[in-house]
C-alpha positions in Angstrom: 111.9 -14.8 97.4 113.9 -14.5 100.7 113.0 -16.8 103.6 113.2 -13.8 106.5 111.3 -15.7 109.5 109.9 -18.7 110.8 106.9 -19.2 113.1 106.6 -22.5 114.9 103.2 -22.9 116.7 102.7 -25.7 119.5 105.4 -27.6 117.5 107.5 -30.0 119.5 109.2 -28.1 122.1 108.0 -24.8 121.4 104.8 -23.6 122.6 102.3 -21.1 121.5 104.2 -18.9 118.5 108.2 -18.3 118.8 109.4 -16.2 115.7 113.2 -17.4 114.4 114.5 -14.5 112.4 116.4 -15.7 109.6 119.2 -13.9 108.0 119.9 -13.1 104.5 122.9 -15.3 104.1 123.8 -17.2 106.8 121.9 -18.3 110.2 123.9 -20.1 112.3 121.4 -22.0 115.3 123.7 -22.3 118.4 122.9 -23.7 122.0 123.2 -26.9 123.8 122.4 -30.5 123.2 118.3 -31.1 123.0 117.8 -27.1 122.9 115.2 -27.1 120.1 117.7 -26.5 117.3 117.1 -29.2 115.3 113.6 -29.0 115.7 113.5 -25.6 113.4 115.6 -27.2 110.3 113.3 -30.3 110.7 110.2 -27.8 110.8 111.6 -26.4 107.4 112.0 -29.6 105.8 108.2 -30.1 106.9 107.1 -27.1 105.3 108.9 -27.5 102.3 107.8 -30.7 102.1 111.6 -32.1 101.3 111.7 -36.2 100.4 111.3 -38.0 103.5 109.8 -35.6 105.6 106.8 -35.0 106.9 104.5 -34.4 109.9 103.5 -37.0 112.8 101.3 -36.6 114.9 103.0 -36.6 118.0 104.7 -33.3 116.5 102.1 -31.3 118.4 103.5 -30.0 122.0 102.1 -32.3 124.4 101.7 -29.5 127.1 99.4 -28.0 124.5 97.6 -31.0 123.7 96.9 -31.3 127.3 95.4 -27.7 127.3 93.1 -28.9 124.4 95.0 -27.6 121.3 94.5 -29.7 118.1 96.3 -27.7 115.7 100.0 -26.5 115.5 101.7 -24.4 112.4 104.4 -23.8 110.8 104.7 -20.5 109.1 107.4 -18.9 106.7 107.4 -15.3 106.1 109.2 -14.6 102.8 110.8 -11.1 101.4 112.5 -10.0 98.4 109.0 -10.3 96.5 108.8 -10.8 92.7 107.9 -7.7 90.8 105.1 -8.8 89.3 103.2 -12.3 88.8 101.0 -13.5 85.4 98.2 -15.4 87.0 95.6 -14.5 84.2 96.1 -14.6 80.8 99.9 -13.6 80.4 98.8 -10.6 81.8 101.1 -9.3 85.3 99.6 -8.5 88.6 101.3 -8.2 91.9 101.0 -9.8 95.1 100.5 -6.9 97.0 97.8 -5.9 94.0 96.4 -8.8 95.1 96.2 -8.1 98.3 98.1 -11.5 99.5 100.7 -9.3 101.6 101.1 -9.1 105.7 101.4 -5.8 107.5 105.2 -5.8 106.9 105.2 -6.1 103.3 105.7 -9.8 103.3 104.0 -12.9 101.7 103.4 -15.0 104.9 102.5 -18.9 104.2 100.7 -20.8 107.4 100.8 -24.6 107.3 98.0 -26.0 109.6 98.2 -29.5 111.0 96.2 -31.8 112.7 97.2 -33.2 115.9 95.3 -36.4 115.0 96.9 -37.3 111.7 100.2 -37.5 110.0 101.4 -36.0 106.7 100.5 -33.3 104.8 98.9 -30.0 106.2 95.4 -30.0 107.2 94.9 -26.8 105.2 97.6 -24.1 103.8 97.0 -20.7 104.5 98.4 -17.1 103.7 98.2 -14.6 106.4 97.6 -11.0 104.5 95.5 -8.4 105.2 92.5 -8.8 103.3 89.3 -7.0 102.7 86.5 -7.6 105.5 83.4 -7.0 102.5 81.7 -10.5 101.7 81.9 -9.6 98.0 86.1 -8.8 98.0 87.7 -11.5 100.5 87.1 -14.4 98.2 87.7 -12.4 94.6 91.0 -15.0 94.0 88.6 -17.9 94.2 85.8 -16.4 91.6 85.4 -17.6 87.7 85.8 -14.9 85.5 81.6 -15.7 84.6 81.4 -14.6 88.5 83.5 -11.5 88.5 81.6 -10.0 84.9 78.6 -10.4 87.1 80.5 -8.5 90.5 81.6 -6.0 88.5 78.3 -5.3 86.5 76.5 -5.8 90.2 78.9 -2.7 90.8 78.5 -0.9 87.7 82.3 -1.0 87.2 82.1 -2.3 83.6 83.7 0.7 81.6 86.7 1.1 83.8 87.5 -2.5 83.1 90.7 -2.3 81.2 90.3 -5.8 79.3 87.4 -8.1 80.0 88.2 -10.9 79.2 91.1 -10.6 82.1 90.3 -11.6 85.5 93.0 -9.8 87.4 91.5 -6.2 85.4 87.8 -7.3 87.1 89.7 -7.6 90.3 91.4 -4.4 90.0 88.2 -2.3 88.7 86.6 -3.6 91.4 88.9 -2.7 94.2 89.4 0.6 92.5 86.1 1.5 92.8 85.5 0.2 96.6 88.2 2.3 97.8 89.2 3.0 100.4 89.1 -1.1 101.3 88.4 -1.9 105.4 91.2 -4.4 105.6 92.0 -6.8 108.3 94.3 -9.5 108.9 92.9 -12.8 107.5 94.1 -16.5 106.9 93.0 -17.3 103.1 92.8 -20.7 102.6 94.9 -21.6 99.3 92.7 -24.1 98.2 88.7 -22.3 99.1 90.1 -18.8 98.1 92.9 -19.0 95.5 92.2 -22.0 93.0 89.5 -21.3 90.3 88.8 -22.8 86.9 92.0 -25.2 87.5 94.4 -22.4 88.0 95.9 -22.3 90.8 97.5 -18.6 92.1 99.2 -20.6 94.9 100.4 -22.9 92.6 102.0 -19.8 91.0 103.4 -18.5 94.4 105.0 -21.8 94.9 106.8 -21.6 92.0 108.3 -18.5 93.3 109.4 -19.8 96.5 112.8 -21.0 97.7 114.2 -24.4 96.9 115.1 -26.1 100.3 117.7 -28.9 100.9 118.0 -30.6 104.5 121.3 -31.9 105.1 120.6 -34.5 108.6 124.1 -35.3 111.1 122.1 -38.9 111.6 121.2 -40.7 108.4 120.4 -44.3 108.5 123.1 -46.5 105.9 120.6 -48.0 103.2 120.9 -48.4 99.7 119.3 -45.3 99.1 121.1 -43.0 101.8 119.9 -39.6 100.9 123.3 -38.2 102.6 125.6 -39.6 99.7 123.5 -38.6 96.6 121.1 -35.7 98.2 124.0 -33.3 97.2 124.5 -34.0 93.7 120.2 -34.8 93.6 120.0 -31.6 94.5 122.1 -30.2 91.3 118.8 -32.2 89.4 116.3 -30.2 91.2 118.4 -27.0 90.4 118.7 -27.7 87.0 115.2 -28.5 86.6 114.4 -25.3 88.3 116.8 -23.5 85.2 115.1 -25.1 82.8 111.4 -24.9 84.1 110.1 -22.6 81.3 110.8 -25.1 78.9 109.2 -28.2 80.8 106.6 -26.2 80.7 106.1 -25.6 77.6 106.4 -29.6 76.4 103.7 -30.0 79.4 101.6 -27.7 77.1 102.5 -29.5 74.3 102.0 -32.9 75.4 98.8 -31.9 76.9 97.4 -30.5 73.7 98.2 -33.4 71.9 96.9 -35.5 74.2 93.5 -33.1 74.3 93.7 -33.1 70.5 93.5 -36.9 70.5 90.6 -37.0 73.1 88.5 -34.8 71.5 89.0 -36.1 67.9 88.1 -40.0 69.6 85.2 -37.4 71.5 84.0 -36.5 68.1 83.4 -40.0 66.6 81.7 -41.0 70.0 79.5 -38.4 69.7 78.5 -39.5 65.8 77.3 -43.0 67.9 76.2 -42.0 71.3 75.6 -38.1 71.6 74.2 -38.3 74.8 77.4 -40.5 76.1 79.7 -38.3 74.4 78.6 -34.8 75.7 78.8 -35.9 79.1 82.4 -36.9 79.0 84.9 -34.1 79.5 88.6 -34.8 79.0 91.6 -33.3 81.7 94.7 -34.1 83.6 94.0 -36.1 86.5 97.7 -34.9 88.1 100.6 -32.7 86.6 103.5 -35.2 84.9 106.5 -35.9 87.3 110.1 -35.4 85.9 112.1 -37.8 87.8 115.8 -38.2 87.9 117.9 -40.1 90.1 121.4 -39.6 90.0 124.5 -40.8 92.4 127.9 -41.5 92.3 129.6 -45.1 92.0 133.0 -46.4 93.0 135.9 -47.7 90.6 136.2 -50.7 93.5 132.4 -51.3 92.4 131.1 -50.1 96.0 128.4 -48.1 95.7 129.3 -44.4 97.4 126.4 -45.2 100.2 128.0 -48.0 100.9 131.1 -46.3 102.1 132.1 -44.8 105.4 130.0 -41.7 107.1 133.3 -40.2 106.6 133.7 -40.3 103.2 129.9 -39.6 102.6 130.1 -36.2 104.8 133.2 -35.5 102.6 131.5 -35.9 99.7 128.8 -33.3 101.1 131.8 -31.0 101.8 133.0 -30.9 98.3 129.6 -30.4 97.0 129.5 -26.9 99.2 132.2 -26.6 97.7 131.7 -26.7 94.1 129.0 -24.9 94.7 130.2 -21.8 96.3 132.7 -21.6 93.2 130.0 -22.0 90.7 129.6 -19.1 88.3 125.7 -17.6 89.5 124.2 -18.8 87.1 120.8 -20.4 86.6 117.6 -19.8 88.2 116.7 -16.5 90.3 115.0 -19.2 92.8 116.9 -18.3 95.8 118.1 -21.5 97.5 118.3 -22.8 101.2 121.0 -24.8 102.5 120.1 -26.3 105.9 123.2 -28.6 107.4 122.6 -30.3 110.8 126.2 -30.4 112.7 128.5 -30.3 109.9 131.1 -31.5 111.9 129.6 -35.0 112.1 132.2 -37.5 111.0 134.6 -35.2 110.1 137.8 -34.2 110.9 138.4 -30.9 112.7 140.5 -29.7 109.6 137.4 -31.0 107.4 135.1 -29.2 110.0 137.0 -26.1 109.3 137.1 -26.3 105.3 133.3 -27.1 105.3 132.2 -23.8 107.8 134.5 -21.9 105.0 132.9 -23.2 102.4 129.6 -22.4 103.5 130.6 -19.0 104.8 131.5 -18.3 100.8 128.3 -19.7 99.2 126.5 -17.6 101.8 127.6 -14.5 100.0 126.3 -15.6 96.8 123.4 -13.5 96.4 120.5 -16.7 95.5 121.9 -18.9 98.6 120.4 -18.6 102.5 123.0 -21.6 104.7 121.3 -22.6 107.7 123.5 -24.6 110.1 123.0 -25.8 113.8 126.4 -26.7 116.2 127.5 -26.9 119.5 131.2 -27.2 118.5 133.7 -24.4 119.7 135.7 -23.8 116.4 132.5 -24.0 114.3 130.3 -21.8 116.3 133.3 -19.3 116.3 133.6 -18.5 112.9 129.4 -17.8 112.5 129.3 -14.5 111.8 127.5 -12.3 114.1 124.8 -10.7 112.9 123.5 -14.4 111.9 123.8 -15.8 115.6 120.5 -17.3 117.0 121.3 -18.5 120.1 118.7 -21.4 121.4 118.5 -21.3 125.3 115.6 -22.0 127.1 113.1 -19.6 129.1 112.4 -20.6 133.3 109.5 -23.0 132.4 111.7 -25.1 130.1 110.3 -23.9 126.7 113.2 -23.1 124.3 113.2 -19.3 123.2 115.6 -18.0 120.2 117.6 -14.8 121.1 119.0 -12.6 118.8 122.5 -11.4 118.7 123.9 -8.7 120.8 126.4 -8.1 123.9 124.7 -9.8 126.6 123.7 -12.7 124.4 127.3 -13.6 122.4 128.6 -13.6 125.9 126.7 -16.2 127.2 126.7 -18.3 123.9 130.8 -18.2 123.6 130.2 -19.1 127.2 127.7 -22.1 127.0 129.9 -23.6 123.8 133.4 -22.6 124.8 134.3 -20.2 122.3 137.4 -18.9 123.1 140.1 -16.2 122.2 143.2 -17.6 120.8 146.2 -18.0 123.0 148.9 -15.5 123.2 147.0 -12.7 124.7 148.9 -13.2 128.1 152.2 -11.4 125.9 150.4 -8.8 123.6 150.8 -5.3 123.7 148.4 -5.4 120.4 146.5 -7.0 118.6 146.2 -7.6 114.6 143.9 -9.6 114.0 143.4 -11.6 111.0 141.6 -14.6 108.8 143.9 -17.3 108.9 147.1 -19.5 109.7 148.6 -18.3 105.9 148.4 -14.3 107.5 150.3 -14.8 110.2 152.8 -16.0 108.5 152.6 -13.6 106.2 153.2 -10.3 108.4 155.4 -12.1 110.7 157.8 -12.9 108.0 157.2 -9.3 106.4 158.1 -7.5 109.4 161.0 -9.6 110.2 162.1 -9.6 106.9 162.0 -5.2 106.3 163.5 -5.0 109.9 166.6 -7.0 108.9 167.3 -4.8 106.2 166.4 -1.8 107.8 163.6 -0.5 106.8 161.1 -0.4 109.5 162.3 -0.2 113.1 160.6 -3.5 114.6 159.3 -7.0 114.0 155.8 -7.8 115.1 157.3 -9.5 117.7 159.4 -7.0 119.1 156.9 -4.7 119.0 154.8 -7.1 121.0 152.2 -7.5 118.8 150.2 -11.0 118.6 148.6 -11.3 115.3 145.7 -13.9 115.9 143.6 -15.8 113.4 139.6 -14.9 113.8 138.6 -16.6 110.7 137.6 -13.7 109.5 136.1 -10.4 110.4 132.5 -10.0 112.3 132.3 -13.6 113.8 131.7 -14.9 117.2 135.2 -15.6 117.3 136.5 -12.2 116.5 134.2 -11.0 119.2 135.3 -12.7 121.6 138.9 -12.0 121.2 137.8 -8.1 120.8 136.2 -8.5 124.0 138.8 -9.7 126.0 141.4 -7.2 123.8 139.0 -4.3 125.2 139.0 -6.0 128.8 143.2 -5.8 128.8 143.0 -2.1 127.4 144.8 -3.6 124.5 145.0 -1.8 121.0 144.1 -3.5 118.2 143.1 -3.5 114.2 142.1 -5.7 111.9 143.8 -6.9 108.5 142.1 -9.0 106.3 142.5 -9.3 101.8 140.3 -6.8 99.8 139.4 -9.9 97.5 139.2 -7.1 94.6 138.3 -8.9 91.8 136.6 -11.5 93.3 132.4 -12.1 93.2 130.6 -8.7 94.1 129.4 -10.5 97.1 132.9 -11.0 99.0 134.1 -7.8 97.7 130.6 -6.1 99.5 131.3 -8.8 102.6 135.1 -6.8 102.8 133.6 -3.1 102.8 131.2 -3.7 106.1 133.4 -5.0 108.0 135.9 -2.5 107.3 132.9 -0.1 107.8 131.7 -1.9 111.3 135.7 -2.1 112.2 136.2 1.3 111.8 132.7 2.6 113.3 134.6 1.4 116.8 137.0 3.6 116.0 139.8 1.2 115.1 142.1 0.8 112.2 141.2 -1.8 109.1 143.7 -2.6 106.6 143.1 -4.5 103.2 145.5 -5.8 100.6 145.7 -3.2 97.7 145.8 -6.3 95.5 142.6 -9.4 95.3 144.8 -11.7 98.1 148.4 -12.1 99.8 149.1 -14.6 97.4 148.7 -12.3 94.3 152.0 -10.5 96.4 154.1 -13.4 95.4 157.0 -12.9 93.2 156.5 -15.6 89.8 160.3 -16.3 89.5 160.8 -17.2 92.6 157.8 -19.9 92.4 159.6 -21.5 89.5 162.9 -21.7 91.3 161.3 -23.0 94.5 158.9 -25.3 92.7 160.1 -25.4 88.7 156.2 -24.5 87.8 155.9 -21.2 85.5 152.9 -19.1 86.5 151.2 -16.0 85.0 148.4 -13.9 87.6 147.5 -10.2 87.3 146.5 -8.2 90.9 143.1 -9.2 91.1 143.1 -12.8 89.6 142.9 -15.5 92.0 146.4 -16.3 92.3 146.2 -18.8 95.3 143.9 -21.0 93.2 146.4 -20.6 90.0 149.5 -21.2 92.2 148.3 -24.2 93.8 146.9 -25.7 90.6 151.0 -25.1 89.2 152.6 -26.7 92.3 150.3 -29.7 93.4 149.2 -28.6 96.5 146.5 -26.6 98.5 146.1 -23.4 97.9 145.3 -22.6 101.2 149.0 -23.9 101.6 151.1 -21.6 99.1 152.1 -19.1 101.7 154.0 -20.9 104.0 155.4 -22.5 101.4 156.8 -19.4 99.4 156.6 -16.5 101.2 159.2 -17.6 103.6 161.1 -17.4 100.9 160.6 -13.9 99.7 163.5 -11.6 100.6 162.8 -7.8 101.6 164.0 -6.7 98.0 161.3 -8.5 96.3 158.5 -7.7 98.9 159.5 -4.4 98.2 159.3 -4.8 94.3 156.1 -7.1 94.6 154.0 -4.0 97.0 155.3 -1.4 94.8 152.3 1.5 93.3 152.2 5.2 92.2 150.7 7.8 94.1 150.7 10.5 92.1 153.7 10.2 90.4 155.4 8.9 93.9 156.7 5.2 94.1 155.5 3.7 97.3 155.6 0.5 99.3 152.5 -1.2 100.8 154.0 -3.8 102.6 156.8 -0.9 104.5 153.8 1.3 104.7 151.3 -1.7 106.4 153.8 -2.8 108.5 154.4 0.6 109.7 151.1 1.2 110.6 150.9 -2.0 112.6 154.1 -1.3 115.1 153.3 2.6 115.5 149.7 0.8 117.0 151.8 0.2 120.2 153.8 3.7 119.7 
C-alpha cells in the first residue's frame, strides 16, 4: 500500500480536518519556522505508532477544546491496494469485496483520541462505505456459527460456494441483497472486524507501510535512536522479508505448545473432569522478535556517544546505501520521514543527503518525506511534491499544493534563488550539476579550437547553470526569471540508460514536461557523461586500468580505480580530453552514417541564440 493523504483533525495547530496530499515518491513540507510542518511527520510517527511516540493529551487544539471538542484524529488514506487478502481459511477476498473501501477507491484508517488521556487511540476506525441494513454492517465481526444462521435466515444456502468459508457466507449474502444502500461509515476495527481471534485488521496492518521518523532534535543518551534508528531500521526490514517464515515457527511453536497443554489437559481431566473442561488453553499475546543492533567505535566510544555530526552522517550514508540497494525484499512499501536534514551538517553534506533521498525516492517501494526551510535544500524538491505550509488569516496553518502562484511565494518566503550569471546570458542550458558545466564548457571550447563548431558556450553567450536536476523548485525559479528576460533556454541532463527503471522513467517526464513548453531537452546517448571518457587517457592521467560499456555506471567504476569521488571524475579528466578523442568517444552510426554527438549537441546549443 501507498500512503496518498493525511487527515489531521483538531490536532495541534490544525483545526477541524486539513487534508496533506502526499506524493508517490517524494513530499517535500516547506514553510517557515513554527508553520505546522513538523507537526504532520510527528502525526505519522503517532499513527504508525513508531518507538517513542505517541499521543499526549495536550495534542488536542486548544481552540477546539475550548469549543467543547474531546476527540481529534489522525487519518491515513492508503492506495496501491493489494489484489486480494486471505482472511478465511487460505481462501482470497478483497478489500473492496469486503466492502472496507472509501468513495475514492481507497482503504482509509481513522485513529481516534481522547483529549483526556495519553497513548494509544481511543478506538481505530476505517472510513468505507458500508451497508446501512442492521444484518450487513457488522458481517466482519460475525462467527461463522452466526453467518450459517444469516444466510439460512436469507435462504442463501445453495449459492454458498464453500461452507465452511466465512468470506463465501459474506459474499452469498451480499450477492443476494443486491443492490446494497451504502453509506459512509466509521467501522470500528476492534467491534466490527475481529471474530473468533482473527483479526481482518490485523491482516490490513500487515499490508501497510513501514514508517521510520528521522527527528533534527534527538536528546544524546545511551540509547540515541538517531545513531542506530537507521541500521534498526534494516532489522525491521528484514523482518518484514522474512515474515512468512516467522510465521510459520509462530504456528509451530504454538502447536507445540497447544500439543503439550492439552496432553497435561488430558491427565487433568482423568482426576478432575469438572476442573479440566473448564480450562481452555490460548496465547495471551503474539511473541515479540526483538533485535537491537548499533554500531561501535575502534576507539571504544560507543557511535551515540559521538558528535551530532558524525551521527547525522551516519544517517546520510544509510540513505545512501539504501538508495543503491538492489529492490529486493519485501513488497511493503516504505516511508522515509527526515526532519531538516540539514541539521548538523555541512552544506556539501546537506547537498549529498537531498541527492540521496531524491534517488531512493524513485525506487518504486520508498515514499521520503522531508520538511526544510533551507534555500539549497528546498531548491532541489521536485515540484510536483511541494507542500508549501503557510498559514490562513486566523493563524491556522493550511497546506497548499504546487502551482504558479504558490512556488512563487515559497522560493520567496525561503529564498530560493536562480543561480548567478543571468545578468550576461543570451541563453540558458540548464543542467544537474557542477561536473556538467564543466563538461560542455570544455566541449565547446575544446571543438571550437579545432574548428569544428563555430563558438564556445561562452562566446555564444550562453550561461549553463546547475538546477540539480530537472522539475525542481530550483529549476523553476531560474525558468521563471529566464522567461521574465525573454531568454531562450533548454535543458540537458544524462539519459541514465542502463540505470534502475525508476531513474530511466524519472529522465522521460521531464524530457516530456520540458518539451510540452515547447523547449529543447537533450540527453546523453550513453547511461552518464562519465561513460564518454576515454580509458587510456584515465591510465595515463591516473595509472588505474578501467573497463565500462555505454550504459554501465562508469562514474562509480572510475572513482572506485582512482581513489576519489565519483562525483569528482569529471573535472578531473575531462579537462583533459582533446577534441580528437571527444570526437572518437561520441562517435554512433545512423544508418550507415558515422556521426558525432558531442559536435552535434554542441551545435544545437549555440544555434539556440542563432
Amino acid at each position: 500500500m501507498r500512503l496518498k493523504s493525511v487527515k489531521l483533525t483538531n490536532f495541534r495547530g490544525y483545526q477541524d480536518t486539513t487534508i496533506i496530499p502526499i506524493d508517490e515518491a517524494m513530499t517535500g513540507i516547506v514553510g517557515r519556522n513554527d508553520f505546522g510542518k513538523s507537526t504532520i511527520l510527528e502525526a505519522l510517527a503517532i499513527f504508525f505508532e513508531t518507538d517513542g511516540a505517541k499521543a499526549d493529551k495536550n495534542d488536542i487544539n486548544c481552540f477546539r477544546l475550548e469549543a467543547g471538542e474531546s476527540h481529534f484524529e489522525i487519518t491515513c488514506v492508503f492506495d496501491e491496494l493489494p489484489d486480494s487478502l486471505i482472511l478465511d481459511e487460505n481462501v482470497e477476498t478483497t478489500l473492496a469485496d469486503e466492502l472496507l473501501l472509501n468513495t475514492e477507491g481507497c482503504i482509509e484508517v481513522v485513529k481516534i483520541f481522547k483529549a483526556t488521556t495519553s497513548g494509544k487511540p481511543d478506538k481505530t476506525c476505517i472510513r468505507c462505505q458500508h451497508p446501512v441494513d442492521n444484518d450487513l454492517n457488522n458481517m466482519l465481526g460475525l462467527k461463522i456459527a452466526e453467518l450459517k444462521k444469516l444466510g439460512q435466515d436469507r435462504g442463501i444456502e445453495g449459492a454458498v460456494v464453500d461452507k465452511r468459508v466465512a468470506s463465501h457466507w459474506r459474499k452469498a449474502i451480499r450477492d443476494a441483497a443486491q443492490p446494497l444502500n451504502l453509506t459512509e461509515t466509521l467501522l470500528d476495527v476492534d467491534k466490527g472486524l475481529s471474530t473468533e481471534g482473527k483479526s481482518v485488521w490485523a491482516k490490513i496492518q500487515d499490508q501497510l507501510p513501514i514508517f521510520a521518523l528521522f527527528k533534527a532534535d534527538r536528546e544524546s543518551s545511551d540509547g540515541d535512536a538517531e545513531a542506530k534508528n537507521p541500521l534498526q531500521q534494516a532489522v525491521k526490514e528484514a523482518q518484514a522479508t522474512l515474515q512468512e517464515q516467522i510465521s510459520a515457527l509462530e504456528m509451530q511453536i504454538e502447536q507445540s505448545v497447544l500439543d503439550v497443554a492439552n496432553r497435561t489437559l488430558g491427565k487433568l481431566r482423568e482426576m478432575a473432569p469438572e476442573l479440566a473442561n473448564e480450562l481452555r488453553p490460548r496465547f495471551k499475546d503474539k511473541p515479540k522478535w526483538t533485535f537491537s543492533f548499533t554500531l561501535d567505535g575502534e576507539n571504544g566510544i560507543p557511535i551515540n556517544k559521538r558528535g551530532s555530526g558524525v551521527r547525522r552522517l551516519i544517517l546520510l550514508n544509510f540513505f545512501r546505501a539504501e538508495a543503491e540497494k538492489a529492490m529486493e525484499g519485501s513488497n511493503r512499501k516504505v516511508i522515509y520521514a527526515i526532519e531538516e536534514p540539514e541539521t548538523s551538517q555541512h552544506p556539501n553534506y546537506q547537498i549529498m543527503l537531498m541527492k540521496a533521498l531524491l534517488d531512493l525516492a524513485n525506487q518504486d517501494n520508498r515514499q521520503i518525506l522531508v520538511t526544510t526551510h533551507v534555500p539549497a535544500l528546498a531548491g532541489l524538491i521536485p515540484i510536483e511534491g511541494v507542500r508549501y505550509v503557510t498559514k490562513n488569516f486566523d493563524g491556522s496553518p493550511i497546506i497548499r499544493m504546487p502551482c504558479d502562484t504558490v512556488l512563487k511565494e515559497a522560493a520567496e518566503s525561503l529564498g530560493v534563488l536562480p543561480e548567478t550569471g543571468m545578468e550576461r546570458a543570451k541563453g540558458v542550458v540548464l543542467v544537474e550539476g557542477k561536473s556538467d558545466v564543466t563538461f560542455l564548457r570544455h566541449t565547446t571550447t575544446t571543438l571550437r579550437d579545432a574548428g569544428h563548431i563555430a563558438a564556445s558556450l561562452e562566446e555564444a553567450g550562453i550561461v549553463p547553470l546547475q538546477t540539480g536536476g530537472s522539475g525542481n523548485v530550483k529549476h523553476w525559479v531560474t525558468l521563471k526569471l529566464a522567461d521574465d528576460l525573454g531568454l531562450p533556454w533548454c535543458v540537458f541532463l544524462d539519459s541514465d540508460l542502463g540505470g534502475s527503471p525508476e531513474q530511466v522513467k524519472s529522465i522521460q517526464k521531464r524530457k516530456a514536461e520540458v518539451e510540452a513548453q515547447g523547449r529543447a531537452f537533450y540527453s546523453t546517448r550513453k547511461r552518464e557523461i562519465e561513460n564518454y571518457l576515454c580509458k587510456d587517457l584515465i591510465k595515463d592521467k591516473s595509472g588505474a586500468e578501467v573497463t565500462f560499456t555505454n550504459t554501465c555506471d562508469a562514474k562509480k567504476i572510475i572513482g572506485n580505480a582512482v581513489g576519489m569521488k565519483p562525483d569528482d571524475v569529471i573535472d578531473r579528466f575531462w579537462p583533459s580530453m582533446c577534441a580528437a578523442k571527444i570526437i572518437e568517444q561520441s562517435k554512433y552510426d545512423d544508418s550507415g552514417v558515422e556521426k558525432s554527438e558531442l559536435i552535434e549537441l554542441a551545435e544545437k546549443l549555440i544555434a539556440l541564440v542563432e
